[in-house]
C-alpha positions, 0 to 999 in steps of 0.5 A: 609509625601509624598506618592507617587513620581508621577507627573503631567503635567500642561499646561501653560497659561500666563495670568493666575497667579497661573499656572506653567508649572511645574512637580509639586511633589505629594500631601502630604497625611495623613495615614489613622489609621488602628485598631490594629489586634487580638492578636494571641493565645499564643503557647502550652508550657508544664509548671508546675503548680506551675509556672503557677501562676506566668506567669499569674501574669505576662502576665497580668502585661505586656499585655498593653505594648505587644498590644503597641509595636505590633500595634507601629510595624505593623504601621511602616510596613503598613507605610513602605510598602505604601512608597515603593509602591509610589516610585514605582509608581512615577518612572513609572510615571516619567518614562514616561515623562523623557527619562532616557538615555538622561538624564544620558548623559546630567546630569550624574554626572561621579564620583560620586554617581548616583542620581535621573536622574529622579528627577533632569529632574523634577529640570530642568522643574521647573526652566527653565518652572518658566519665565511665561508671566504674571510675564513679563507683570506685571513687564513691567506694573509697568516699562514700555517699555522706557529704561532709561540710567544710572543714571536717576530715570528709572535706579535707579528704576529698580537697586532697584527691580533686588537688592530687587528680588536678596535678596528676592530669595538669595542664596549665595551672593546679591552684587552691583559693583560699578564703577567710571567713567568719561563720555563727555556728550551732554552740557544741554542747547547747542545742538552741531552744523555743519556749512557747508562753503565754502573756503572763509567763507560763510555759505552754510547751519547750523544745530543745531544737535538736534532730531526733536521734535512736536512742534508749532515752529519747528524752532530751535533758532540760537546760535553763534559758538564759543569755550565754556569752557567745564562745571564744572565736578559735579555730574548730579541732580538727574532726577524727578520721572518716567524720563528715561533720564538725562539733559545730554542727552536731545541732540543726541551726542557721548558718550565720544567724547571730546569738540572742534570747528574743521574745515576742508574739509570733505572725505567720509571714508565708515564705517572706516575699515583698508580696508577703510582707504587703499582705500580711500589713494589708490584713491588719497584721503588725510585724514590728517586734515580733518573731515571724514564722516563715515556710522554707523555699521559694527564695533564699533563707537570707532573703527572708530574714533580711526582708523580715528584719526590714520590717521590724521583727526581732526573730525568724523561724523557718520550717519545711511544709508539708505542702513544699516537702515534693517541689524540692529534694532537700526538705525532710520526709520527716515532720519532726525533723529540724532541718539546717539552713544558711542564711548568707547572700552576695551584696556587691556593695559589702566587701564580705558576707551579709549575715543577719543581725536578728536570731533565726532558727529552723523548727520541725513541721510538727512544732510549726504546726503546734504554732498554728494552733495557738495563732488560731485561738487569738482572741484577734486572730486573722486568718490566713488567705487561702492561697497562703494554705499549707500541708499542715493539719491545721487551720492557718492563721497570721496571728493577732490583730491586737494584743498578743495572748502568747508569745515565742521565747527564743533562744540562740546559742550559736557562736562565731567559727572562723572557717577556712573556705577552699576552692580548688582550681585546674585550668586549660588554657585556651589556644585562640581565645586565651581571655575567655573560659567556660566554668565547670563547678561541683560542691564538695558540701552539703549541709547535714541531712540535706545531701547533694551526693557530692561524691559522685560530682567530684568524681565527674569533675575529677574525670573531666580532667583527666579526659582533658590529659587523655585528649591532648595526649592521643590528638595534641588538642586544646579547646579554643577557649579555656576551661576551668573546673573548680571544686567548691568549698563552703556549699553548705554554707548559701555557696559560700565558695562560689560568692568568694571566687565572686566577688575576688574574681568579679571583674574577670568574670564579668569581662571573660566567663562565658558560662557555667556548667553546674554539676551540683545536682545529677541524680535525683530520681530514674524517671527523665532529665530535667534541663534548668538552662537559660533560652540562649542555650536551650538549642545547644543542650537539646542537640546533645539530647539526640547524641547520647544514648538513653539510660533506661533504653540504651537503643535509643538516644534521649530524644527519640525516647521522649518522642517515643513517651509523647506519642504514647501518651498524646499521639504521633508528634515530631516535636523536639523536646527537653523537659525544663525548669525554671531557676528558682527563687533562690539566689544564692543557689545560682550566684553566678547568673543571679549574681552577674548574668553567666548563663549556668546550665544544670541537668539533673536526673529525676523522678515524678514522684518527687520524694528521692533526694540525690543521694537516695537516688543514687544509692538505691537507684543509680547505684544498681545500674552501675551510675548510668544516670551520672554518665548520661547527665555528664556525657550530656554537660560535657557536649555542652562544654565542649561546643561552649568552649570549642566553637567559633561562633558561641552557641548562644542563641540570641533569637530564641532567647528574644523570643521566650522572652517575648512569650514569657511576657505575653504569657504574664500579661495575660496573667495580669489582665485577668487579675487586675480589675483595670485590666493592667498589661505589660504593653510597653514592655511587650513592645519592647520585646518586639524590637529585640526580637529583630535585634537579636535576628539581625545579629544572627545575620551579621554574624553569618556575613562574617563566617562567610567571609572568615572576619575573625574580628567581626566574628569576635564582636559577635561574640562579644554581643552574645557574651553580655545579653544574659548579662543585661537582665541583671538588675539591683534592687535595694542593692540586691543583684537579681536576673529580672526573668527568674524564676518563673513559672511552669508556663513560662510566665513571670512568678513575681506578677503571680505573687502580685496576683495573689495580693490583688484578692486582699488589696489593689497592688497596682502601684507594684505591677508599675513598678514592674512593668517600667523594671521590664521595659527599661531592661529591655530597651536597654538590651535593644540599644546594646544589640543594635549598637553592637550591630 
């Protein structure tokens, strides 16, 4: 048996397989056997003699079974007595690496039997401190650094391995999900095609639309444009062994977008917003039939082209900035180079994937800028604002007032695939709160040239279930609630697996998802971590910060080595930090809180000088330091689940996120009243804000009542409150889900009233800031009747 509950603390070096940084139990000893004591003189008694005897005779029959029975007792006493003392002694121990208040306010289990609060931070340790390095390094060696996109081999590998490691450390349920979907994907042999003519037919420059490659002849051979009937819709071959791609992505193209040959003048629609579209019909630019050139970023590719083909245009081109390339880590460093794209989103309404219905197509920056320059010699041409100027070398132009001197002559190739999607799914049952689970999701695609370093998350993912098995196997523990851990297909494809879990799963996760962790994204630079997490959870993930060690300076923990950075640069301060930023506008990469309000956390490494993409990062910069960046962003998410799916109480902080709230208003009311003339506020909105500032205090304090008092329904109810706030921003906009607060600026204000800031210099959008304004206040008295009803 084990003697003892002490534990000891081990370092962790990532090389070095059989290390853990563990609170490893003690031991297990063997009593030593002890000889059994004299036997103690028997008492004085008076007796007759003619029962002495019999007592005698008696005495010596029953003497072998007496010495048993004695050294049997004084054995389970001696035992007893070495058990009590180890207990002792592993409390005192424990005592002194777990700080008991803290853990009764984190892990307390109001209600119910107090456990171990000491044994269940050792639970804590073992699974967040079992993502090691080697285990990265291993998984990636056998992988690689390329990411695959759905359906290759790369793809089907690494399906297998997440199934194989989900069923080696099972728990309650190993699934694959498998979706059926219908994809227009670049033709195999005819790479799509932009001709640039003049009004009378001459061409004045082709380009086949291909990446270009290191070859001895790097002249592409000219093919005819013409219309092609689209191929047949069979099932892609499968790729050869080690291949990442399929033949379907041999040539840069948008995902979804449907084949044709369209013609028209081309107008330059900056990134596409409601905003943009205003202006350039403001300026006096027509966009009825005309093929728009629009810059990738700041909303989904969907988006655009949806807007776009609202507005009568017949085509959509798509190019990287030069301007744009620093703000993201999957825009090519490379002008020439054509990126790929998808353009597909989650509408609730449509029982499958909205795709377009006009041709779309990604151009380099290099042929965006040849573009401008024709723009610029319109006889018409009306240029560009100067808040809509980019990093190309040229002037900027919207295009032609009037009648259109040249034209774009687009050809789209791309044919219909069907493409299996497959989500695979582990989950660990909770044990109080079976109806409620936190979700933990890594990508297992990427699209070409765009990487995400999948492998590595996988690999996370992998080991975060296999931390779950070693848990319950050394402490028999399973959180309160359950943990899912899917490995999505179809990241390529705008999240195509995360929209079909979606919408199959909608209801459920509507009722029982209480966030999601994303490991999409974990290293992207050496510098810092960067915190995209909504503000209810904004305390929960900076506490983890002053836990886990700093991987530039393993002496210190990530937030004393902020502060150390602060006080540097700007003086002594004690200020509590986490570098954040916003979600941004594009919704398909966070589905899940865009699509249905789940608060979904993403922690990443980066860098200042943005110009590293993840899997850049990780080979020449993670990878010497034996993925200590990975660790840190994992160790700090897997706190984060921990405490989301082991505490009585969510962590979900309702007063922090009333009052960003409230600052993020009186922040963008600020911005509207310099920008407006007639002084436009959000007053209403702002009061609003107010109200729900006491309504969620007084949540928090009925919530305290009834930790006090172990109510467990009450504090299921309080639960139940926290659980629906992030969800009250989800509004439905041209039946287009949306969370009402993002993105936003770097100083916290709303983007959309920037946007509308920009419009006021060319015309009064007032009628928008309204709209706006009367979105907000409605949300937010909507959110304050729900607390206070709830209350």
């Amino acid at each position: 048996m084990a003697v003892g509950g002490g534990a000891s603390y081990f370092p962790v070096d990532p090389e070095d397989a059989t290390s853990h940084r563990l609170l490893q139990p003690g031991r297990e000893t063997t009593p030593t056997t002890s000889q059994a004591p004299p036997r103690s003189p028997a008492p004085t008694r008076r007796v007759s003699e003619s029962s002495v005897t019999s007592v005698t005779s008696a005495s010596s029959r029953r003497s072998g079974g007496m010495v048993s029975v004695v050294c049997f007792s004084l054995c389970v006493l001696g035992v007893a007595i070495m058990f009590l003392l180890g207990v002792c002694v592993g409390f005192y121990v424990r005592e002194l690496h777990y700080d008991h208040a803290y853990l009764q306010d984190v892990c307390g289990r109001a209600g119910e039997p107090q456990g171990d609060l000491d044994l269940l931070g050792n639970n804590h340790e073992t699974l967040v401190y079992g993502i090691r390095g080697h285990d990265i390094k291993q998984f990636v060696s056998e992988f690689g650094h390329q990411d695959p996109v759905s359906g290759s081999d790369l793809d089907l590998r690494l399906a297998d391995a997440v199934l194989r490691e989900f069923e080696t450390h099972r728990f309650d349920s190993v699934e694959v999900e498998e979706h059926e979907i219908v994809v227009s994907l670049a033709h195999p042999t005819r790479p799509n095609c932009l001709q640039l003519l003049t009004a009378n037919g001459t061409r004045l420059h082709r380009a086949d639309l291909v990446t270009p490659r290191p070859s001895p002849d790097p002249v592409t051979p000219v093919t005819p444009v013409t219309p092609v009937t689209p191929a047949d819709d069979r099932v892609t071959p499968p790729a050869r062994e080690g291949e990442t791609t399929t033949e379907h992505w041999r040539h840069p193209h948008v995902a979804f977008s449907p084949p044709g040959h369209v013609q028209g003048g081309v107008v330059y629609g900056h990134f596409g917003r409601p905003e943009d579209v205003q202006m350039v019909k403001a300026l006096g630019v027509d966009l009825q039939d005309k093929v728009v050139l629009l810059r990738l970023g700041k909303l989904s590719v969907a988006e655009k082209v949806w807007r776009s083909q609202l507005s009568g245009a017949v085509a959509v081109l798509l190019y990287w900035d030069p301007q744009d390339v620093n703000s993201t880590e999957v825009a090519p460093l490379d002008p020439s180079v054509v990126p790929y794209a998808s353009a597909t989103m989650y509408t609730p309404d449509e029982p499958g994937l909205w795709s377009p219905s006009v041709p779309c197509q990604t151009i380099s920056a290099d042929l965006a800028a040849r573009l401008m320059v024709l723009l610029a010699r319109e006889p018409a041409a009306v240029a560009s604002p100067d808040v809509w100027l980019g990093g190309l070398a040229t002037r900027y132009f919207l295009g032609s007032a009037g009648q259109s001197e040249f034209v774009a002559n687009l050809s789209v190739f791309n044919v219909p695939v069907k493409q299996t999607i497959r989500n695979v799914i582990s989950t660990i049952q909770g044990i109080y709160e079976q109806d409620r689970y936190v979700l933990v999701g890594s990508p297992r695609a990427s699209l070409p040239d765009q990487p995400r370093d999948t492998t590595a998350s996988t690999s996370v993912l992998t080991q975060l279930a296999a931390s779950f098995q070693r848990v319950h196997a050394l402490h028999l523990w399973k959180p309160r609630r359950g943990v899912k851990l899917i490995s999505w297909g179809g990241a390529e494809l705008s999240n195509a697996g995360i929209i079909c879990y979606l919408q199959r799963h909608r209801p459920v996760l509507d009722r029982r998802a209480v966030a999601y962790l994303d490991l999409t994204h974990l290293v992207r630079g050496d510098r810092t971590m960067t915190a995209q997490v909504p503000p209810s959870l904004y305390k929960l993930v900076k506490e983890a910060t002053f836990e886990v060690p700093d991987p530039n300076n393993e002496e210190l923990t990530l937030q004393s080595s902020w502060q150390q950075r602060q006080e540097v640069s700007n003086g002594t301060s004690t200020e509590e930090l986490l570098p954040w930023s916003s979600y941004g506008g594009d919704r398909t990469a966070h589905p899940l809180l865009h699509g249905l309000g789940v608060p979904t956390v993403n922690l990443y490494y980066t860098d200042d000088v943005k110009n590293w993409s993840s899997v850049a990062a990780a080979m020449f910069l993670d990878r010497q330091h034996h993925y200590k960046f990975h660790m840190a962003v994992s160790r700090m998410l897997g706190r984060a689940m921990l405490n989301l799916a082991d505490t009585t109480v969510l962590p979900i902080n309702l007063g922090n996120a009333a009052r960003d709230i409230q600052a993020t208003l009186w922040q963008t009311s600020g911005h509207l009243e310099q920008c407006s003339g007639d002084m436009e506020d959000l007053d209403a909105a702002m009061k609003e804000s107010q109200d729900l500032v006491l309504a969620a205090d007084a949540v928090a304090d009925i919530a305290k009542m009834y930790v006090k008092r172990s109510t467990v329904g009450g504090l299921r109810m309080v639960n139940d409150i926290k659980m629906l706030f992030e969800r009250l921003f989800v509004v439905h906009r041209h039946g287009r889900p949306e969370h009402v607060l993002y993105p936003a600026l770097t100083d916290g204000s709303l983007a959309e009233v920037s946007a509308l800031c920009d419009l006021a210099t060319v015309v009064e959008p007032w009628n928008s800031t309204t709209q706006l304004s009367t979105l907000l206040t409605s949300v937010l008295r909507r959110a304050v009747s729900s607390l206070r009803v709830s209350a």
